[in-house]
DRENDO-1510 file (C-alpha; in Angstrom, 1 decimal, always signed):
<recs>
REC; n; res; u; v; w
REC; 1; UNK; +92.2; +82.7; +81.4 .
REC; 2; UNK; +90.7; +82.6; +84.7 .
REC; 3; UNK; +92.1; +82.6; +88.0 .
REC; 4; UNK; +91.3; +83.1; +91.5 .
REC; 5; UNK; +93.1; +82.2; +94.7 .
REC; 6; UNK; +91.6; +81.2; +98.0 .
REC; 7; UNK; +90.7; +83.4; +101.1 .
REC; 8; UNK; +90.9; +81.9; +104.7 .
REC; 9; UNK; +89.3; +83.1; +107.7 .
REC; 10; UNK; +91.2; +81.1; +109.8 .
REC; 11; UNK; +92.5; +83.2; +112.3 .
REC; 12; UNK; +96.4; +82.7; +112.9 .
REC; 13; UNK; +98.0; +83.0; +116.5 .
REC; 14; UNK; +101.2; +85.0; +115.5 .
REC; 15; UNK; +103.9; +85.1; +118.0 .
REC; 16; UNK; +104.7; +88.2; +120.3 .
REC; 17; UNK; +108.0; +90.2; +121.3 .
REC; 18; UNK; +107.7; +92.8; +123.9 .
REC; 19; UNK; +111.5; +93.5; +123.8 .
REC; 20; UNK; +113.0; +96.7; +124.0 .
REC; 21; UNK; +115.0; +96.9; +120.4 .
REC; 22; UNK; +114.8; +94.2; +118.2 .
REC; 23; UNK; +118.4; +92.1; +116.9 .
REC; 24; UNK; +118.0; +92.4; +113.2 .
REC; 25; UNK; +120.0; +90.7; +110.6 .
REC; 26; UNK; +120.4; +92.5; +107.0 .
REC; 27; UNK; +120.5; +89.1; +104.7 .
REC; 28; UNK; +121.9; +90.4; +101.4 .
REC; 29; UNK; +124.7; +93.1; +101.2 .
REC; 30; UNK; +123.8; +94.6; +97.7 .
REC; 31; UNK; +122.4; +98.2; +96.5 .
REC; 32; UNK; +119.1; +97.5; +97.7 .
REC; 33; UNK; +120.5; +96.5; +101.5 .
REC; 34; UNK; +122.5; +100.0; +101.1 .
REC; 35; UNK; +120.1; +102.3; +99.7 .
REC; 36; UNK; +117.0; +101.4; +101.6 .
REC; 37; UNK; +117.2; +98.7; +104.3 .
REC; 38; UNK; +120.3; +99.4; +106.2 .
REC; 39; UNK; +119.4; +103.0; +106.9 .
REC; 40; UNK; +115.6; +102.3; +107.4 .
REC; 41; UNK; +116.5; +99.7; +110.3 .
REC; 42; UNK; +119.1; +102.1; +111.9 .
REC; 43; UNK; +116.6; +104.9; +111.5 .
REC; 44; UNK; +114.4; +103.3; +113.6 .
REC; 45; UNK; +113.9; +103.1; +117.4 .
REC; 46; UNK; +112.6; +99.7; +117.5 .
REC; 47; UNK; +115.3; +98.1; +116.1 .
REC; 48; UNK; +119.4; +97.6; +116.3 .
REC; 49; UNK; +121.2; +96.4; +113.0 .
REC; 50; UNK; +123.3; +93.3; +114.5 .
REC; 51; UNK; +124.4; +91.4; +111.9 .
REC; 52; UNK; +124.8; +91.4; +108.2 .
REC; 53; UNK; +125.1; +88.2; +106.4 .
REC; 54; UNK; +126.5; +87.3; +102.6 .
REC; 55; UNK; +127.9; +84.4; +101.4 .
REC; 56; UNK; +130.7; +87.0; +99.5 .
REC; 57; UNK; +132.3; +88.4; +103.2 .
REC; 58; UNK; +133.8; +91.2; +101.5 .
REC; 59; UNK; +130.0; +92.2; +100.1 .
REC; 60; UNK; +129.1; +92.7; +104.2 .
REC; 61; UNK; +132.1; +94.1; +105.8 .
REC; 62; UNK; +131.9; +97.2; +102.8 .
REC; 63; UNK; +128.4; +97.3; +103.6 .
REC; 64; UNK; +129.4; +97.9; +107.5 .
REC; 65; UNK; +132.7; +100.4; +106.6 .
REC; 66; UNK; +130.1; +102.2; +104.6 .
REC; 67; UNK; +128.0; +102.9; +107.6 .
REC; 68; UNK; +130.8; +102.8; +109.8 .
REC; 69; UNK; +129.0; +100.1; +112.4 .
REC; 70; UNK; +130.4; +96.8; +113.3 .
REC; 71; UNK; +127.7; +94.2; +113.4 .
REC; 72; UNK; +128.5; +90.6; +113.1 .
REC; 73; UNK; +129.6; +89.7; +109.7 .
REC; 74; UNK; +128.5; +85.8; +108.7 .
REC; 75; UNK; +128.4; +84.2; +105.4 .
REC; 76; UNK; +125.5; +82.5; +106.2 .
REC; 77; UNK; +122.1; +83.3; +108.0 .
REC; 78; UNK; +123.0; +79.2; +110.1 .
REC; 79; UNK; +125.6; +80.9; +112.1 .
REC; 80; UNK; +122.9; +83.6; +113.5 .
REC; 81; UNK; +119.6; +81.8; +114.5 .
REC; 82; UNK; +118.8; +81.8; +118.3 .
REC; 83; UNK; +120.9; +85.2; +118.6 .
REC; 84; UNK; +118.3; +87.4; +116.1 .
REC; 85; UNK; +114.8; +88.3; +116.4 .
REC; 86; UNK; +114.3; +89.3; +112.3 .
REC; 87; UNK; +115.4; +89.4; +109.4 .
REC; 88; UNK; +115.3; +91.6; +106.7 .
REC; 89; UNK; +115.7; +89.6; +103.4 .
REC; 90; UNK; +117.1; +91.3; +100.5 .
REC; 91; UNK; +119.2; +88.8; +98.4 .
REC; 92; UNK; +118.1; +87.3; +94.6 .
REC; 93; UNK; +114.5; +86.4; +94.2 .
REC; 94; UNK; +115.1; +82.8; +93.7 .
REC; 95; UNK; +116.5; +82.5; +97.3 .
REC; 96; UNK; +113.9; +83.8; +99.0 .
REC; 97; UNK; +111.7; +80.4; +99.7 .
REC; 98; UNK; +114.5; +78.6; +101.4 .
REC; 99; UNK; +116.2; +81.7; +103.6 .
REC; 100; UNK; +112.9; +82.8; +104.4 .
REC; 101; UNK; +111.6; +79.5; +105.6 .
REC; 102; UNK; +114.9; +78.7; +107.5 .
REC; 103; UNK; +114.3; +81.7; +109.7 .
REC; 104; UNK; +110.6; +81.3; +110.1 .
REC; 105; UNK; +111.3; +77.6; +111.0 .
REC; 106; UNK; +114.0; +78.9; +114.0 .
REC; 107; UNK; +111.4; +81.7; +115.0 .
REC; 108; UNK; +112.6; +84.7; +113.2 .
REC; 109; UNK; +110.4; +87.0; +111.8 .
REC; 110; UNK; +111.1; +88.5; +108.3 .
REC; 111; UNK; +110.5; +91.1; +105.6 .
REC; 112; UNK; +111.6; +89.6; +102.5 .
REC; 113; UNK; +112.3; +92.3; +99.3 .
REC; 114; UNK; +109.7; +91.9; +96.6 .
REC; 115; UNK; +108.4; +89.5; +94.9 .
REC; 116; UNK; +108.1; +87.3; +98.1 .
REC; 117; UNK; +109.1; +84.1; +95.8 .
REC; 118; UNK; +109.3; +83.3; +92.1 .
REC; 119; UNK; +105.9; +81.4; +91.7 .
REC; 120; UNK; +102.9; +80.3; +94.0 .
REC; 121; UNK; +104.9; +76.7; +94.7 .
REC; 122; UNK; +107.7; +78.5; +96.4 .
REC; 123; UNK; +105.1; +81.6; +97.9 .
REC; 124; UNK; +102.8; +78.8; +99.2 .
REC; 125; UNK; +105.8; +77.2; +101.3 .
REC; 126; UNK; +106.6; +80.4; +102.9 .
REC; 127; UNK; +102.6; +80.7; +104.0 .
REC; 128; UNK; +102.4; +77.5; +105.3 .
REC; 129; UNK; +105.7; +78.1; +107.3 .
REC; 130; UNK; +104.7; +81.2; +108.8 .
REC; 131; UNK; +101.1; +80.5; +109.4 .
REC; 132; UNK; +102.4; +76.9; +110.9 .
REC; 133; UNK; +105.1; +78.7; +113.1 .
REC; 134; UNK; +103.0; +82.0; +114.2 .
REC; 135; UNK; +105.8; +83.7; +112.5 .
REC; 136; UNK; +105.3; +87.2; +111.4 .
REC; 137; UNK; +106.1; +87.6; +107.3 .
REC; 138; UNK; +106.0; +91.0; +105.9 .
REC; 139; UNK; +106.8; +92.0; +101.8 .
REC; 140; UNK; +108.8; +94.7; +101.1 .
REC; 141; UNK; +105.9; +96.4; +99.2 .
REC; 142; UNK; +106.4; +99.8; +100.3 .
REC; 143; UNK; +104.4; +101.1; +97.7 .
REC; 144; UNK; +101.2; +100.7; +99.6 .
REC; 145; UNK; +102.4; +102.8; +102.6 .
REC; 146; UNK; +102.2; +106.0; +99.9 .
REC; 147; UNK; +99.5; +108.3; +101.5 .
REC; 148; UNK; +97.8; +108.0; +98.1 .
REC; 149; UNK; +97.6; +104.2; +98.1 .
REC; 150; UNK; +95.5; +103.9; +101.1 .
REC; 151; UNK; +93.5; +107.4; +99.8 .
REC; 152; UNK; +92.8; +105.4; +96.5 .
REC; 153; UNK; +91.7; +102.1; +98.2 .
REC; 154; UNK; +88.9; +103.6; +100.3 .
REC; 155; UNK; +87.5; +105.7; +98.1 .
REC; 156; UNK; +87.0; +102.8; +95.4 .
REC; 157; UNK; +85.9; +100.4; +97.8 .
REC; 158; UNK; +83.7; +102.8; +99.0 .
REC; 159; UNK; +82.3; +104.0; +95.7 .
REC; 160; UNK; +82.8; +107.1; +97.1 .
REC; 161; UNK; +82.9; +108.9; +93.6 .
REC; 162; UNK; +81.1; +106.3; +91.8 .
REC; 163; UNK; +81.5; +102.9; +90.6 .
REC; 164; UNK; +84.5; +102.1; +89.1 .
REC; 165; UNK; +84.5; +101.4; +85.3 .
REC; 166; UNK; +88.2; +101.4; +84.1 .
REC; 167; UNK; +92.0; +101.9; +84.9 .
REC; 168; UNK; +95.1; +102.9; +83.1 .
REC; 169; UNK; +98.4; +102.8; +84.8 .
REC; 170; UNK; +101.7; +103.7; +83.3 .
REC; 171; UNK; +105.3; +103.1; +84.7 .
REC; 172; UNK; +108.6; +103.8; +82.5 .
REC; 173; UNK; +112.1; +104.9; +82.9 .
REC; 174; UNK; +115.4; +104.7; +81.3 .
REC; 175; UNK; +117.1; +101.5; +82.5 .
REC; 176; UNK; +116.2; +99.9; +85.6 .
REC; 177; UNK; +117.8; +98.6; +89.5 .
REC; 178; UNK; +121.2; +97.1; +88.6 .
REC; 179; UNK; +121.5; +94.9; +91.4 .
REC; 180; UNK; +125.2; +94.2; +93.3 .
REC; 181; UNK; +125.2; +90.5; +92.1 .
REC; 182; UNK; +123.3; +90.9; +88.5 .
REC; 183; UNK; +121.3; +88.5; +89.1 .
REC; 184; UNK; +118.3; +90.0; +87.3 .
REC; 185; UNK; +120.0; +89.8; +84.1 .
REC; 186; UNK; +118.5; +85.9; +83.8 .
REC; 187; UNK; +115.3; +84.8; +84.4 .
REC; 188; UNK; +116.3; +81.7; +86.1 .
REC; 189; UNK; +117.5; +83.9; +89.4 .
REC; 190; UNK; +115.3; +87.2; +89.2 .
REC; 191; UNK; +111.7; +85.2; +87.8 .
REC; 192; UNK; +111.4; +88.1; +85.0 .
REC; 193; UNK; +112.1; +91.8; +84.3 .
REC; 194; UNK; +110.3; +94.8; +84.3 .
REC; 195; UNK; +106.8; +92.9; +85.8 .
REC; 196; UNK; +108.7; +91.6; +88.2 .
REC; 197; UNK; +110.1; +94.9; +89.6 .
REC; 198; UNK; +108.3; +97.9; +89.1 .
REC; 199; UNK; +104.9; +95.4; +87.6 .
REC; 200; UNK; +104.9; +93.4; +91.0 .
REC; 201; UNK; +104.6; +97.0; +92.7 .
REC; 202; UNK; +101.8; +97.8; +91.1 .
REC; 203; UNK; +99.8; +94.5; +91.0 .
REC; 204; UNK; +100.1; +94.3; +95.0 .
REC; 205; UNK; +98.3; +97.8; +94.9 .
REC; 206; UNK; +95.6; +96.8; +92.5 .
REC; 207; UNK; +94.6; +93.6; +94.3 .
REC; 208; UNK; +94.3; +95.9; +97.6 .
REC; 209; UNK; +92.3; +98.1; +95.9 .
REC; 210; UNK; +90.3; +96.3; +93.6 .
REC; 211; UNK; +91.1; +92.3; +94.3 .
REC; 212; UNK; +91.9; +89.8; +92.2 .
REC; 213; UNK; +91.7; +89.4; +88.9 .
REC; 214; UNK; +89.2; +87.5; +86.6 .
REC; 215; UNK; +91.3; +87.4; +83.6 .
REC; 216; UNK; +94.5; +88.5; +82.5 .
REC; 217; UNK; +97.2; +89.0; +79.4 .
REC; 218; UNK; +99.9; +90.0; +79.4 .
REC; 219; UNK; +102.2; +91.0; +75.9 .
REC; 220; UNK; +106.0; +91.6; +76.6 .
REC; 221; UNK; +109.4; +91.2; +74.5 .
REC; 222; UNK; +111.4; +88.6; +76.7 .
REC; 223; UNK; +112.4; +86.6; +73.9 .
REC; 224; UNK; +113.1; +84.1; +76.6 .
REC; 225; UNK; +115.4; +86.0; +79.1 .
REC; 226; UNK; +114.3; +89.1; +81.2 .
REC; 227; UNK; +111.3; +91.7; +79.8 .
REC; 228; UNK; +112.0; +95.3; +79.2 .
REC; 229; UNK; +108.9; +96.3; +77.9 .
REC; 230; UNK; +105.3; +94.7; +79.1 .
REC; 231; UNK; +101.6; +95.6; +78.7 .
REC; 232; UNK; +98.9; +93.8; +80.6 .
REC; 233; UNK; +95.4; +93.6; +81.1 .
REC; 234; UNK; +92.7; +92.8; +83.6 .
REC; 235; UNK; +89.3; +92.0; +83.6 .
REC; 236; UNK; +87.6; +91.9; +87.1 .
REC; 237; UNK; +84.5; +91.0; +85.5 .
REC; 238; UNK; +82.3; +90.3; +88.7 .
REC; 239; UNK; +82.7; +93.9; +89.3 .
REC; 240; UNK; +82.6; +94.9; +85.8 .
REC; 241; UNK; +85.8; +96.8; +86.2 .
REC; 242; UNK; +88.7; +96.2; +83.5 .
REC; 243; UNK; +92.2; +98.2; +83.5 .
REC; 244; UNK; +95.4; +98.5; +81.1 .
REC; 245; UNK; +99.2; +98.3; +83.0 .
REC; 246; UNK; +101.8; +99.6; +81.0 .
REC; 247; UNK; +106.1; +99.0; +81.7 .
REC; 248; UNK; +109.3; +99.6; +80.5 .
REC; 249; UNK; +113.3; +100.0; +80.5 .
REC; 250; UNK; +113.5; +101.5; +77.5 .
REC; 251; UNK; +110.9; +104.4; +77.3 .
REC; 252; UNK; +110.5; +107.1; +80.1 .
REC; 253; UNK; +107.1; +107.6; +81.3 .
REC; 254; UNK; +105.3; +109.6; +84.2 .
REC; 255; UNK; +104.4; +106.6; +86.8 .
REC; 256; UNK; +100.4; +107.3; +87.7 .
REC; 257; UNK; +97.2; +105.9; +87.1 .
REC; 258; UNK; +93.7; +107.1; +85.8 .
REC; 259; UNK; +90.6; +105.5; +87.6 .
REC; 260; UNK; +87.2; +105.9; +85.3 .
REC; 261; UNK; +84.1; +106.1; +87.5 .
REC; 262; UNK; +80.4; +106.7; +86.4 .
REC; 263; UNK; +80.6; +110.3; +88.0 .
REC; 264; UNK; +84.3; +110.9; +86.7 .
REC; 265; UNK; +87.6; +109.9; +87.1 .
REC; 266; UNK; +90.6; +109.7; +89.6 .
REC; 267; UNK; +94.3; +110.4; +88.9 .
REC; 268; UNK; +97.4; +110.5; +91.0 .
REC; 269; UNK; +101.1; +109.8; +89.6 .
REC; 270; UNK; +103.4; +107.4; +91.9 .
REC; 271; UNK; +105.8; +109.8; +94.2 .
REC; 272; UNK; +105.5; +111.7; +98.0 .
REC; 273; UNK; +103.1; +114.4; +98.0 .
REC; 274; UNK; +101.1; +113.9; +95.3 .
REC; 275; UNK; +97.6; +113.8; +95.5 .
REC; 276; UNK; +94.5; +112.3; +93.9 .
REC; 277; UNK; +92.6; +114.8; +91.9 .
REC; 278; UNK; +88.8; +114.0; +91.2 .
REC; 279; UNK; +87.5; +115.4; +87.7 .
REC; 280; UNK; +83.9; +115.2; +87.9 .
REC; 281; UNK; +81.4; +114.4; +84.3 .
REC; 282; UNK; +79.0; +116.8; +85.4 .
REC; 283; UNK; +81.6; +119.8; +85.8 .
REC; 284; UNK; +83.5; +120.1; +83.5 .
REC; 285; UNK; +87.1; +122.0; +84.0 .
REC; 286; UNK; +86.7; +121.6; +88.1 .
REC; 287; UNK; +88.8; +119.7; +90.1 .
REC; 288; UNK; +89.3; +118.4; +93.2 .
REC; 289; UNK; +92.6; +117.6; +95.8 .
REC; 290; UNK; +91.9; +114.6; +97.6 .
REC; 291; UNK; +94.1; +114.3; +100.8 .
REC; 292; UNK; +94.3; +113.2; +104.2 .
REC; 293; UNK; +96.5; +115.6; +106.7 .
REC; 294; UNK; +96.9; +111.8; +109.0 .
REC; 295; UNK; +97.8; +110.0; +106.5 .
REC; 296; UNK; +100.9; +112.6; +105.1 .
REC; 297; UNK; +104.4; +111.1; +105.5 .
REC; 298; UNK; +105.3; +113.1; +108.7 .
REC; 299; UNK; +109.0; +113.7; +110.5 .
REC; 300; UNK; +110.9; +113.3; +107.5 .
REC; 301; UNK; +109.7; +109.1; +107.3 .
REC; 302; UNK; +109.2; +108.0; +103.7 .
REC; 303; UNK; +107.1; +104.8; +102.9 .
REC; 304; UNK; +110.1; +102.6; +103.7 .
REC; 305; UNK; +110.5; +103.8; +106.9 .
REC; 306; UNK; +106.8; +103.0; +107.4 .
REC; 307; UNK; +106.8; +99.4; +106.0 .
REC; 308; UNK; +109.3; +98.8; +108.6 .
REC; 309; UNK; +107.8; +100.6; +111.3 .
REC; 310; UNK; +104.7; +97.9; +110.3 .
REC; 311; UNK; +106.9; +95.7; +110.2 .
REC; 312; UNK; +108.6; +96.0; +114.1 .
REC; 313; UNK; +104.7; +96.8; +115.5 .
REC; 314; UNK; +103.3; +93.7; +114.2 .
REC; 315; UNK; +106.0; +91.4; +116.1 .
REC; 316; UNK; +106.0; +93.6; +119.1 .
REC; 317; UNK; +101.7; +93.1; +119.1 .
REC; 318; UNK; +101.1; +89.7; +118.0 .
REC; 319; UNK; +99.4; +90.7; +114.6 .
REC; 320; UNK; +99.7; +90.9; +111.1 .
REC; 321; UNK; +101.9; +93.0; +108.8 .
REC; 322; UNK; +100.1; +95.0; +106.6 .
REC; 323; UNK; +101.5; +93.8; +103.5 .
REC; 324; UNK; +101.8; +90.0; +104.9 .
REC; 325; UNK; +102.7; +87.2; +103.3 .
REC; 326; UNK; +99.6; +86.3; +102.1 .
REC; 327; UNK; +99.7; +89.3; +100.1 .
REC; 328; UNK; +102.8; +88.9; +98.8 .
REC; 329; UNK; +101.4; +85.2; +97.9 .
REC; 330; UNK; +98.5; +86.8; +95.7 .
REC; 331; UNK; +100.9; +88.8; +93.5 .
REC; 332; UNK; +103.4; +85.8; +92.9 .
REC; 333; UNK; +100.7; +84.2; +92.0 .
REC; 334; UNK; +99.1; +86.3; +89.4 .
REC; 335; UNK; +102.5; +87.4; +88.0 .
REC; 336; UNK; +103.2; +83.2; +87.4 .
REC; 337; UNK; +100.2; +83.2; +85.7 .
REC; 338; UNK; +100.4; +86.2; +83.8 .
REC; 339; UNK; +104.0; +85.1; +82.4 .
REC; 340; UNK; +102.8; +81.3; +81.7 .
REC; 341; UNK; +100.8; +82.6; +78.8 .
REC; 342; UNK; +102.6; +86.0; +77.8 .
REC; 343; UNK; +102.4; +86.7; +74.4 .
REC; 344; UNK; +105.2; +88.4; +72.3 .
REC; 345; UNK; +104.4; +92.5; +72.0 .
REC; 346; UNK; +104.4; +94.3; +69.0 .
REC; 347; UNK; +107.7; +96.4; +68.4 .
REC; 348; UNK; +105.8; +99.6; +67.8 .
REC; 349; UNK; +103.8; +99.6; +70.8 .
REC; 350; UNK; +104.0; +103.1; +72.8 .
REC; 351; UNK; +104.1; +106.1; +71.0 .
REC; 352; UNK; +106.9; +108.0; +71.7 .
REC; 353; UNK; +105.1; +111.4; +72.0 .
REC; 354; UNK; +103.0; +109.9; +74.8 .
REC; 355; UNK; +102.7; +111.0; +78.2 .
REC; 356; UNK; +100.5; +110.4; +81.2 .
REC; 357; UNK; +97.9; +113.2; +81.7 .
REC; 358; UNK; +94.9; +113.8; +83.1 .
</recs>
């Protein structure tokens, strides 16, 4: 199957906020509000946490006791507009097109959790809104803020150790994110399992580095509700480059990927402070750390703290987040198409003596 999505060079007038801290609204109350976004925005300078909205009040007001603030507390996001500047969208994926548009549409800028939407219809109306509305949309793709993310992308798009040839990419763990609502326990409200969370991580990343897609498959054992297990493949066969993407919930594996060049191959596993390594053909048993001193997480910021940092600069300069929502676009878009012609998996299909090496 082939599929490609369009570019646009049109250049998009995005609004700008010269403000001194921006009035933010958490929208959602559950674990990932808690772990991540509630003390990213109160980390940062830029920004003041003033409201949190759920449609379940009690959901918000533990959310507030747990940080011991006292923002405004509102069951729905209507009772805010013309008193916020952003929003930070965290609530079930199948919510996403209408919450994010209705903010977009009143001038509030938002980072909406990954995926952006559940398919390219619902991604496609949060575009068009913000590109309509010079409205800044950012995706909570925090992956791509990882010092080895950007490290990766230059040197394949710069060939700097060789063409590309292949790419293997492994993510497993023991269970997965058990959302506040359970919402990703049916397909209907979460879009899928395993491709959906850790899967949509990794596709944004290999777009960015490599683009999209030619062809596709993808195997996985829904059976009709949510995926645990997935294998996919990609063929990017104007560049000659295919690649291998294995998931799972039931099998632990070390989260990394090996990238195959003419003169050698990358590797880096997923995490702070890891490197890429170079192995080259030609010397065999040598080695080389790749790293970038500017590109380190400094003063204690992880990549979350980063993707937000992106986030405030872009609406305080008028430009684009990094990970915008045209971005976000590409990889609902190749995940609907990747699940509209899944094929069932083999049971047998990792080895349990396994692992991800180099």
């Amino acid at each position: 199957m082939s599929e490609t999505i369009p570019h646009t060079d049109v250049k998009i007038s995005f609004q700008k906020r010269n403000v001194e801290r921006f009035r933010v609204a958490m929208i959602g109350s559950g674990k990932i509000a808690a772990h991540t976004h509630v003390p990213t925005i109160r980390a940062c300078p830029d920004a003041e946490l003033t409201a949190i909205v759920d449609p379940v009040r009690r959901h918000a007001e533990d959310l507030a006791e747990r940080f011991a603030i006292k923002p405004i507390i509102a069951e729905s996001v209507d009772e805010l507009l013309g008193s916020i500047d952003a929003a930070v969208i965290a609530t079930p994926n199948h919510t996403h097109r209408d919450l994010a548009v209705k903010c977009i549409n009143a001038g509030v800028a938002v980072l909406v959790e990954k995926p952006l939407s559940l398919g390219l219809e619902d991604g496609q109306e949060i575009v068009d809104a913000s590109h309509a509305k010079g409205v800044q949309v950012a995706v909570g793709y925090q992956t791509r803020f990882l010092p080895q993310s950007e490290i990766i992308r230059e040197l394949v798009q710069d060939q700097t150790f060789g063409r590309v040839t292949r790419f293997a990419y492994q993510f497993g763990s023991l269970g997965g994110w058990a959302p506040l609502s359970g919402y990703n326990l049916q397909r209907s409200s979460a879009g899928g399992g395993v491709m959906t969370g850790n899967g949509s991580h990794f596709m944004d990343r290999m777009i960015s580095w490599f683009g999209y897609p030619d062809d596709f498959e993808l195997h996985d054992d829904s059976e009709g509700g949510p995926e645990s297990n997935a294998f996919a493949t990609f063929n990017f066969s104007s560049k000659q480059i295919t690649g291998t993407a294995r998931f799972s919930r039931t099998v632990a594996m070390s989260p990394g990927i090996v990238i195959e060049t003419d003169q050698g191959h990358l590797a880096s596993k997923d995490g702070r402070d890891t490197p890429v390594v170079f192995y080259p053909k030609d010397r065999p048993g040598m080695e080389f750390e790749i790293k970038r001193p500017s590109l380190d997480l400094v003063d204690g910021k992880v990549e979350s703290d980063l993707l937000i940092d992106d986030f405030f600069h872009s609406i305080r300069t008028g430009t684009s987040p990094r990970v915008d929502a045209f971005a976000g676009l590409q990889s609902a878009r190749l995940l609907e198409a990747l699940y509209a012609n899944r094929k069932t998996m083999p049971e047998a299909w990792y080895p349990q003596n396994q692992t991800f090496s180099t």
